[in-house]
C-alpha positions as CSV (number, residue, x, y, z in Angstrom):
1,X,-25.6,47.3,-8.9
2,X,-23.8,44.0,-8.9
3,X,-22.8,44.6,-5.1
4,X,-26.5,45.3,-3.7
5,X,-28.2,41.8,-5.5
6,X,-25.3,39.6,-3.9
7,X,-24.3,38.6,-0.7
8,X,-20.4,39.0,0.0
9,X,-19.7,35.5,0.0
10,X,-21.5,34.9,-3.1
11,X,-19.7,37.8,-4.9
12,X,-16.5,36.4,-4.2
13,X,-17.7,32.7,-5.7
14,X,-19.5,34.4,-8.9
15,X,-16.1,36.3,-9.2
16,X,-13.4,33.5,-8.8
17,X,-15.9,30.9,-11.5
18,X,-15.6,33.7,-13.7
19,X,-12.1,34.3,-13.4
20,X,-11.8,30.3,-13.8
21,X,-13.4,29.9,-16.9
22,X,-11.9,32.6,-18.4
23,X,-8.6,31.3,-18.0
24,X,-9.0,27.7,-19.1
25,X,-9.0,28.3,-23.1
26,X,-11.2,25.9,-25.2
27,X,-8.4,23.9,-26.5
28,X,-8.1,22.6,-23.5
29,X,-11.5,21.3,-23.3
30,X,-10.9,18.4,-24.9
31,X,-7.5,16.0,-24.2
32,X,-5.4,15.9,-27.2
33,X,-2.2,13.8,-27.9
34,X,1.0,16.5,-27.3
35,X,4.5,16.0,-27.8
36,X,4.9,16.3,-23.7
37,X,2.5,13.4,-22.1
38,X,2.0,13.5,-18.5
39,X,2.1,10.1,-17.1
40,X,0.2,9.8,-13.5
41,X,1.4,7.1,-11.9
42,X,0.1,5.7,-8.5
43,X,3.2,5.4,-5.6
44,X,2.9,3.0,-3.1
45,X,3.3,4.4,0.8
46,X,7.0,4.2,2.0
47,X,6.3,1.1,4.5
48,X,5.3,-0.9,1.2
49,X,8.1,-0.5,-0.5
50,X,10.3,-1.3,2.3
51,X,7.9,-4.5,2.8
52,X,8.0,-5.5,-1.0
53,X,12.4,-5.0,-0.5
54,X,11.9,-7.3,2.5
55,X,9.3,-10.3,1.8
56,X,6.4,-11.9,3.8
57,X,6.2,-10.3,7.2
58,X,7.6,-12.4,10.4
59,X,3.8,-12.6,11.8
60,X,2.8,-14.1,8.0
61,X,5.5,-16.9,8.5
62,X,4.6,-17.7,11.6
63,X,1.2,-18.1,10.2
64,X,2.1,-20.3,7.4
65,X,4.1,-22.4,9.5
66,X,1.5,-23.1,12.1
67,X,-1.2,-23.6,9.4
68,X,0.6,-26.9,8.5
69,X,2.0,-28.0,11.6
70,X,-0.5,-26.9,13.9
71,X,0.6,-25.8,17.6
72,X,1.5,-22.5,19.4
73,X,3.9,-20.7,17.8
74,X,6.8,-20.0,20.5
75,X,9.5,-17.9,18.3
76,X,10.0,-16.8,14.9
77,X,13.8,-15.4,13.5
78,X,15.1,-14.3,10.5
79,X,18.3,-15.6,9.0
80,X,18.8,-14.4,5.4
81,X,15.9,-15.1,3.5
82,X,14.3,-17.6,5.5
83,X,12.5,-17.4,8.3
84,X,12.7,-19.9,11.2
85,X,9.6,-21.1,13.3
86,X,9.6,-22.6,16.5
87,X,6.3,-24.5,17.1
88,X,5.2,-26.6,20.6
89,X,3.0,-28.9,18.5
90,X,-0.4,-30.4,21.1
91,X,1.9,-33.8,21.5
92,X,4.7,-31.7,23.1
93,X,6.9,-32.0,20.5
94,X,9.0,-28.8,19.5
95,X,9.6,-28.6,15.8
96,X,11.7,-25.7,14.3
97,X,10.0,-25.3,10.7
98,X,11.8,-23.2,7.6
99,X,9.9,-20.7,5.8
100,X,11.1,-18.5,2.5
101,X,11.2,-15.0,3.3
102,X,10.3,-13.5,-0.4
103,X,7.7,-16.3,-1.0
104,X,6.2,-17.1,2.3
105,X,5.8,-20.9,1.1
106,X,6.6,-23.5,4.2
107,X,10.0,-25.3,3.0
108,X,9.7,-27.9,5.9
109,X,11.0,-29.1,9.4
């Protein structure tokens, strides 16, 4: 009888919810405090935990630097942990400007 008033598909999904319920007991209804506590913790992609290892990015230095100095950017190199930028400034003037690698703050010319 149970085979003629359901569709096949629907038979399978009344069969699997009531093989679901029956196998989550009660207890577990509501969360209670165990000696065993699963801890879910959220993991950050590997490129961003290489990045956070590394610092600012060379694109963000060269951003920082030519926020305060103004000018097209012509190179950007890393040395340690510092970046150097090399700006052409509207005057013509080349200035070679020190950025920290962790921090991304502009240290100067």
């Amino acid at each position: 009888m149970f085979t003629r008033l359901f569709r096949p598909k629907t038979r399978y999904k009344l069969v699997l919810a009531s093989l679901i319920s029956f196998a989550v007991p009660a207890s577990h209804a509501q969360p209670q405090a165990t000696e065993f506590e699963l801890t879910v913790t959220t993991a950050k992609p590997h490129w961003q935990l290489a990045q956070a290892d590394k610092g600012i990015s060379k694109s963000r230095a060269a951003s920082a630097a030519q926020r305060q100095y103004g000018g097209k950017v012509l190179k950007v190199s890393r040395s340690g942990d510092r970046y150097r930028v090399k700006i052409l400034q509207k005057t013509g003037k080349v200035v070679i400007v020190t950025v920290d690698a962790r921090s991304g703050k502009v240290l100067g010319k």
